[in-house]
C-alpha positions in Angstrom: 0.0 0.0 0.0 1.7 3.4 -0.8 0.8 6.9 0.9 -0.6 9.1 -1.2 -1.1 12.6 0.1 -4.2 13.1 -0.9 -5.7 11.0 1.6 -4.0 12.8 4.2 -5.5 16.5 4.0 -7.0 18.9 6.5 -9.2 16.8 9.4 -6.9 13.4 8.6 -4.5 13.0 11.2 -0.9 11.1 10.8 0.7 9.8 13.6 4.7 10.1 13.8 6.4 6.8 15.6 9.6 7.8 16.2 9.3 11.7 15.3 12.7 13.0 16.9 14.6 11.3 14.0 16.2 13.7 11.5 14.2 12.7 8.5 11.1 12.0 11.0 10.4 15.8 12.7 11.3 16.9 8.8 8.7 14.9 7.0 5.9 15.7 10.1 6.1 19.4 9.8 6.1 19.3 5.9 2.7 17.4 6.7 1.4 20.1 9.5 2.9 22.7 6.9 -0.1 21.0 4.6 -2.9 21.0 7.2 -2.6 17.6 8.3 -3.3 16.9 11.3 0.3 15.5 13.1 0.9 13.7 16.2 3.9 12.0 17.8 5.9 10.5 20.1 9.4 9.4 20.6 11.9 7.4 23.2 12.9 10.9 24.9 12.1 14.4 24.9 14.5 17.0 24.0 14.7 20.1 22.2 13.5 18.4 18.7 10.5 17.7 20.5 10.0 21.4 22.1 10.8 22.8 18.4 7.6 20.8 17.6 5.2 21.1 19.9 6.0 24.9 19.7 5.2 24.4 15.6 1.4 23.0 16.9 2.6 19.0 17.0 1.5 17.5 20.0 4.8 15.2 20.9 4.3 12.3 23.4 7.3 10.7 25.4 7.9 6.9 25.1 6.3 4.1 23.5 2.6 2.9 24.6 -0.4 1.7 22.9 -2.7 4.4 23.3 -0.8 7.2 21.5 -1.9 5.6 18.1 -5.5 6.2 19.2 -7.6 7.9 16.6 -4.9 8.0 14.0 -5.8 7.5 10.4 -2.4 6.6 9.6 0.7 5.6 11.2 4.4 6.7 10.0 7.7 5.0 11.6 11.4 4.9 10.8 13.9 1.5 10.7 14.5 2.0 14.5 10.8 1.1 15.1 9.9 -2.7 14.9 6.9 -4.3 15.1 7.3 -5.5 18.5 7.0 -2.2 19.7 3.6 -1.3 21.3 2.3 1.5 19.6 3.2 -0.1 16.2 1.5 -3.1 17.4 -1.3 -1.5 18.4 -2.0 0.0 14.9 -1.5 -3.4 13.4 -4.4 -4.4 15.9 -6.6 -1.6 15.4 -5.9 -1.8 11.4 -4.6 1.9 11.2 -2.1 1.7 7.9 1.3 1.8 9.1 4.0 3.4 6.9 7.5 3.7 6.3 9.3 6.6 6.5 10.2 6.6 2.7 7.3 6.1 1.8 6.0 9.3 2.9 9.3 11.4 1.6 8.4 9.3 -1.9 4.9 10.6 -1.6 6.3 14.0 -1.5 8.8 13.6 -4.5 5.9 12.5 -6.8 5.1 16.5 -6.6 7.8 17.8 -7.9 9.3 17.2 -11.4 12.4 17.8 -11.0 13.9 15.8 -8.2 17.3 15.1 -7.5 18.1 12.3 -5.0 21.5 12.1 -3.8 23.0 8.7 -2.7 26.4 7.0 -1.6 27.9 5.1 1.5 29.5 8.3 2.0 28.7 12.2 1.1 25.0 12.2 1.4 24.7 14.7 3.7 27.3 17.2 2.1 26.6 16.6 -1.1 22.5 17.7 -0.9 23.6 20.6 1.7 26.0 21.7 -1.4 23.1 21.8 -4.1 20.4 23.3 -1.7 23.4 26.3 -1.9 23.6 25.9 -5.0 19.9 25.9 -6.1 19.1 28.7 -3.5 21.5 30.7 -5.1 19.9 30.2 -8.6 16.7 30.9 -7.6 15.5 28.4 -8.0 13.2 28.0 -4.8 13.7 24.7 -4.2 11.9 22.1 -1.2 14.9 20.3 0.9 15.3 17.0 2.9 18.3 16.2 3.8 20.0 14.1 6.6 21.9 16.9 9.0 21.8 20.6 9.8 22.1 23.1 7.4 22.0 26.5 9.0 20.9 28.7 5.7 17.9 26.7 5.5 17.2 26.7 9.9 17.3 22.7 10.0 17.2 20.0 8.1 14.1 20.4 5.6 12.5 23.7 3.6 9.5 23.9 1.6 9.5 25.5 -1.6 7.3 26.4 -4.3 8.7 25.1 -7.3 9.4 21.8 -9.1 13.2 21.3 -7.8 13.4 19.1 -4.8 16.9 17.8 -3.2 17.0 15.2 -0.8 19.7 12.8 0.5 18.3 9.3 -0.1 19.7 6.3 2.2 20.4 2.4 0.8 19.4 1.2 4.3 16.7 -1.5 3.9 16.6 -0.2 0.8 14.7 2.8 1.4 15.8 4.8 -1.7 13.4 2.7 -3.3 10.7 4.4 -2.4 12.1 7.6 -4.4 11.1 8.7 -7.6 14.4 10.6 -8.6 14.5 12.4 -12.1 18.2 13.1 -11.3 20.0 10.1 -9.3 22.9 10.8 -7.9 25.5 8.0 -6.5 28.7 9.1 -4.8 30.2 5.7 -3.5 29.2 2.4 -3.4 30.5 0.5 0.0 29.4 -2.7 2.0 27.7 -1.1 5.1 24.8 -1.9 6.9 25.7 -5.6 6.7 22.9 -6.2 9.1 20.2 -5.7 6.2 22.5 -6.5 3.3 24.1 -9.8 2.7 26.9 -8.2 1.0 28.4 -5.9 -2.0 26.6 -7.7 -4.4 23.6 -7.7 -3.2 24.4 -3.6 -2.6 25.1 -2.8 -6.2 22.2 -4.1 -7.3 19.8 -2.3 -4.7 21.9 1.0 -6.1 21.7 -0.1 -9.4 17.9 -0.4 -8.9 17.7 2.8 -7.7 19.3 4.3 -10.9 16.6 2.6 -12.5 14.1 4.4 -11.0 15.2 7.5 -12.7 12.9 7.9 -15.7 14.1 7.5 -18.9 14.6 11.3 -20.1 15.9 11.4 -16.5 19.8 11.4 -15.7 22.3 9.5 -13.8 25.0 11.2 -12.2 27.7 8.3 -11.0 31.6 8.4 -9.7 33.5 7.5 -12.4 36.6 6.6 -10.0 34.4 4.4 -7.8 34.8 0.6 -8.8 31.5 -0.8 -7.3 29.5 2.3 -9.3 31.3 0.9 -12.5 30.2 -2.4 -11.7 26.8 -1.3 -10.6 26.1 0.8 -13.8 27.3 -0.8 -16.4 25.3 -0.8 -19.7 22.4 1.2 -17.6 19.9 2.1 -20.0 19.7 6.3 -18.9 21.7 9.2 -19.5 24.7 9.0 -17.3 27.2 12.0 -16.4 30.2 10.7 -14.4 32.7 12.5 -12.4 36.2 12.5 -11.4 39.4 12.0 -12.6 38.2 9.2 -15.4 34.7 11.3 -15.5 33.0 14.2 -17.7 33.4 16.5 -15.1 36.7 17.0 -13.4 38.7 19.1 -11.1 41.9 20.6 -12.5 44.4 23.0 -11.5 43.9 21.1 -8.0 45.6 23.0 -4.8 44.9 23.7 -1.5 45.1 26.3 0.9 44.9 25.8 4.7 42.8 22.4 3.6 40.7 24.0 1.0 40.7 23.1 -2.0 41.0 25.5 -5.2 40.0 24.0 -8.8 39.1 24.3 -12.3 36.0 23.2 -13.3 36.0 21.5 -16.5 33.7 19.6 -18.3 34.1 17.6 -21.4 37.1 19.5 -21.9 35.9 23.0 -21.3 37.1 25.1 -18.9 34.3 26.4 -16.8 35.2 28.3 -14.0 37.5 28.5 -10.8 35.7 27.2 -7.7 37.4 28.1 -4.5 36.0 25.7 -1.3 34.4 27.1 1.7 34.9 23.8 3.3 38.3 21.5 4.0 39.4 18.4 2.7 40.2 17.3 -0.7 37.0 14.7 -0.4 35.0 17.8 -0.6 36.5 18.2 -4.0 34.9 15.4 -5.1 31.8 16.4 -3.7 32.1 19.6 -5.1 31.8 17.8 -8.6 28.9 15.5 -7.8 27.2 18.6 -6.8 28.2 20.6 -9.6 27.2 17.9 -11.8 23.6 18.1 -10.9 23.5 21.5 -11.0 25.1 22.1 -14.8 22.5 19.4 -16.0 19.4 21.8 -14.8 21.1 24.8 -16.4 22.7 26.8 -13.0 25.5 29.1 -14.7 28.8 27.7 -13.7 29.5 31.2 -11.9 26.9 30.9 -9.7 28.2 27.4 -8.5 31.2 29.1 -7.8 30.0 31.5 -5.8 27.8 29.1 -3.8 30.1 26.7 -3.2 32.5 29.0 -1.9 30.5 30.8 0.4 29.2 26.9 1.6 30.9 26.0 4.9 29.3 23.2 5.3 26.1 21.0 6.9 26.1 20.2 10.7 28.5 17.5 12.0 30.6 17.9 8.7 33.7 18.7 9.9 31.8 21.3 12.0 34.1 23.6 14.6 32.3 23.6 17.5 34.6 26.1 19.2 37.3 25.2 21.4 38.2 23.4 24.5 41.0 25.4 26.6 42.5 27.3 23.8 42.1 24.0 21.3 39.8 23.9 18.3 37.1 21.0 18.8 35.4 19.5 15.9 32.7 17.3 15.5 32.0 15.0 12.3 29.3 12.4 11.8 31.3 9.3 9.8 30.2 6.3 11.2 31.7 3.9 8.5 36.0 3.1 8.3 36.2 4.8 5.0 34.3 8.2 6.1 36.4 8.0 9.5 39.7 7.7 7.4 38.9 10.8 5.3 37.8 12.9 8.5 41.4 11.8 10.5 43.0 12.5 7.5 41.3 15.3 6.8 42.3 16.9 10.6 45.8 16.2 9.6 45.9 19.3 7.0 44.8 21.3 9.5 47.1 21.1 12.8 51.1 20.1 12.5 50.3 19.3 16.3 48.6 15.9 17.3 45.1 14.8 16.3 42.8 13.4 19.4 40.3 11.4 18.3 37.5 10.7 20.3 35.2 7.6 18.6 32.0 6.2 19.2 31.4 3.4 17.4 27.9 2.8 15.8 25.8 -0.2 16.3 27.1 -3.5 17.2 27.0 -5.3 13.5 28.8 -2.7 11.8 32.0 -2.7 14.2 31.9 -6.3 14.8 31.6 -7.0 10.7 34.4 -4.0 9.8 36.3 -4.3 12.7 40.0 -4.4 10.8 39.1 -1.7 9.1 38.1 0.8 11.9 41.4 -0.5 13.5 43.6 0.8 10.3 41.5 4.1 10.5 42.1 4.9 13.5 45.8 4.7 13.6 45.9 7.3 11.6 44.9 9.4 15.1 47.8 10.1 17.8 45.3 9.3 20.3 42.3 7.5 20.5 39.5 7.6 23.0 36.4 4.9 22.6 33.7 5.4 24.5 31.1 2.6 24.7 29.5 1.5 21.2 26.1 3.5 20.5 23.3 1.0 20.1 21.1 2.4 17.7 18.4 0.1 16.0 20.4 -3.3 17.6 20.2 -5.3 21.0 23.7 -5.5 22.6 25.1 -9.0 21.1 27.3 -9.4 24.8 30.4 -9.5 22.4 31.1 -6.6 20.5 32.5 -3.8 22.4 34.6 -0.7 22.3 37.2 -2.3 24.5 37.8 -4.9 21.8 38.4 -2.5 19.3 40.7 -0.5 21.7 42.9 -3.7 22.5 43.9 -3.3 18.5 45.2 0.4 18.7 48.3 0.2 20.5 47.9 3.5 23.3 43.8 3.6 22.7 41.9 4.3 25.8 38.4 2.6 26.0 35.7 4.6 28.9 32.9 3.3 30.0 31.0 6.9 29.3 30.9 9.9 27.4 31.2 11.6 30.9 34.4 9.6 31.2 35.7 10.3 27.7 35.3 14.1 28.7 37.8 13.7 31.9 40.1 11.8 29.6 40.7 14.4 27.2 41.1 16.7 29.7 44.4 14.7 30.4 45.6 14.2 27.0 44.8 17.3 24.7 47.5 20.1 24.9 48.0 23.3 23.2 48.8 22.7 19.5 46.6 19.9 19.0 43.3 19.1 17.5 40.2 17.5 19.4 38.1 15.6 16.7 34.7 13.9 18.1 33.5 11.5 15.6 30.5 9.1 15.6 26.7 9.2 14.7 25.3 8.5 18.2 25.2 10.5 21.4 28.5 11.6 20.9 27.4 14.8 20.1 26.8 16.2 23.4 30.3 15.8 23.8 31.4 19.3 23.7 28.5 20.7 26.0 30.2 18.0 28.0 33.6 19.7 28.2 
């Protein structure tokens, strides 16, 4: 059964299961923004919640049968199975349960011209750069994406035009909900090895999702990524690639204090210079995904390079927090070996003192399946502090743990607490270095913390 917004006007309400997530609050206020009537509740309260209720959306705390009561239709996110009560409620009361794509989908089926960006990696960064980028051009467009992008005062904006940008997630195969006319595919990695079986089965679920591009639609793929070779070969669509093997490429490449500066070319041509307003040669690549999409809806190259330079970047992206007795604290959201690599790496440009790296692992099946390959990444830090893996979606397995992972990293420290990993760096960070926290749990509080 899909959603379809019509049934869901003024008088209908929609109940939110889980409506603290990122993508959640977003797609419940779009809703409310329509006059539907929205309810919700989540695990905990917080300031997501208060933001809501202050919007008009009553927000309940916990999980319990009756807040489903009277709903016409229930919405939840992966995190939410059917064991829990207020889902299983619904199933007993036969109110429609939902998945979270499914509503976002619904939305996309509004607009013609949607651009869906996908990856393991770059999601976030790469929709934050074309909302700049489409903003800037006028373009008015509506925005979902997965983290905080201050211009647009969250993580969502509606507009009133065709153009929509949002970050579209593999996991469980949600992006197959989406009805991209522009797919975009930064990486393909194994992750989230506790829904896939493995990369095969992962290049075809992003294959797929190139697919659902329609046929005058385009595909807009990583031309030095192996697995989106693989994944896209012979694809019968329009396909721009990027990178150094790509259409669009970055010459010219240099950097200044971690920024990089580049020609633009494409097919040959010589653009423009783009001068980044955020670090790391990754973002380079970015850069071109994003500039990719944007050329093949018309945006002026100038204009890209004016956005992009003047885009520091979405929350948790490299994101200086401030500073912790005199050193500069950052905070970045990878979660996956490869992401963590680029953000330690990254932190290296930027310091010729040490980097402390403060890591929370994220959920039990993803550090117990890529384990060796945390352990290279974070060697690439002078100092490591693990606090206790975050949970997420998974029951503890009573054999994964952060202490594990520590035991591999000769002079890691594994703490029992976030509380804990605060004390710790008071030890160890000195004047000189760089604090970087990194993780996509509770980790963030971490700085208030300190």
């Amino acid at each position: 059964m899909d959603f379809d917004l019509k049934d869901y006007r003024a008088g209908r309400r929609v109940h939110f299961i889980g409506i603290g997530g990122v993508s959640m609050n977003a797609l419940a206020q779009a809703l409310h923004a329509r006059g539907c009537s929205v309810t919700g509740n989540d695990r905990s309260d917080g300031p997501v919640a208060d933001r809501l209720r202050k919007s008009g959306i009553p927000v309940s705390v916990g999980h319990a049968a009756e807040y489903v009561h009277g709903a016409d239709a229930v919405v939840r996110n992966a995190a939410i199975h059917d064991d829990s009560p207020d889902v299983a409620e619904a199933r007993r009361l036969g109110i429609p349960v939902f998945e979270r794509p499914q509503v976002l989908g619904a939305l996309m089926r509004e607009h013609e011209k949607c651009i869906c960006v996908a990856g393991t990696h770059g999601k976030s960064t790469v929709s934050s750069m074309l909302s700049a980028i489409t903003l800037a051009a006028g373009l008015d467009p509506t925005i979902f994406i997965g983290a905080n992008y201050a211009p647009i005062g969250g993580t969502y904006r509606l507009g009133n035009s065709p153009v929509l940008v949002a970050e579209a997630c593999e996991y469980c195969d949600a992006f197959l909900s989406f009805f991209p006319e522009t797919a975009v595919i930064l990486n393909i990695e194994e992750d989230h090895l506790d829904y896939f079986s493995g990369i095969e089965q992962i290049r075809d679920s992003f294959r797929r999702f190139a697919l659902r591009t329609p046929e005058t639609g385009c595909v807009i793929c990583n031309a030095d990524d192996e697995n989106c070779r693989k994944a896209l070969a012979d694809l019968p669509r329009r396909v721009i690639a990027f990178g150094e093997g790509g259409d669009i490429r970055a010459e010219r490449v240099t950097f200044v204090r971690g920024h990089g500066e580049f020609d633009l070319v494409f097919r040959g041509d010589t653009l423009c210079r783009i001068r980044l307003g955020v670090p790391g040669d990754f973002n380079v690549k970015n850069a071109l995904a994003a500039s990719a999409a944007a050329l093949n809806y018309g945006i002026a190259p100038e204009v890209i390079a004016a956005a992009l330079s003047d885009f520091h970047g979405a929350g948790r992206r490299m994101e200086l927090r401030g500073e912790f007795r005199g050193i500069p604290f950052y905070d970045d959201y990878a979660h996956h070996p490869s992401e963590l690599a680029v953000a330690l790496r990254t932190a290296k440009t930027m310091t010729e003192g040490r980097v402390v790296c403060v890591f929370q692992p994220h959920t039990y099946t993803r550090t117990r399946t890529l384990m060796p390959d945390f352990v290279r990444s974070l060697k690439l830090a002078d100092e490591v502090i693990l606090p206790p893996i975050y949970a997420a979606r998974e029951p503890d397995d009573g054999v994964t743990s952060s202490a594990q992972l520590a035991a591999r990293i000769p002079g890691a420290h594994a703490v029992q607490s976030l509380a804990e990993a605060a004390s710790r760096l008071g030890e160890i960070a000195k004047p000189g270095d760089i604090i970087l926290a990194v993780g996509a749990g509770d980790i963030v509080g971490l700085y208030d913390l300190l």
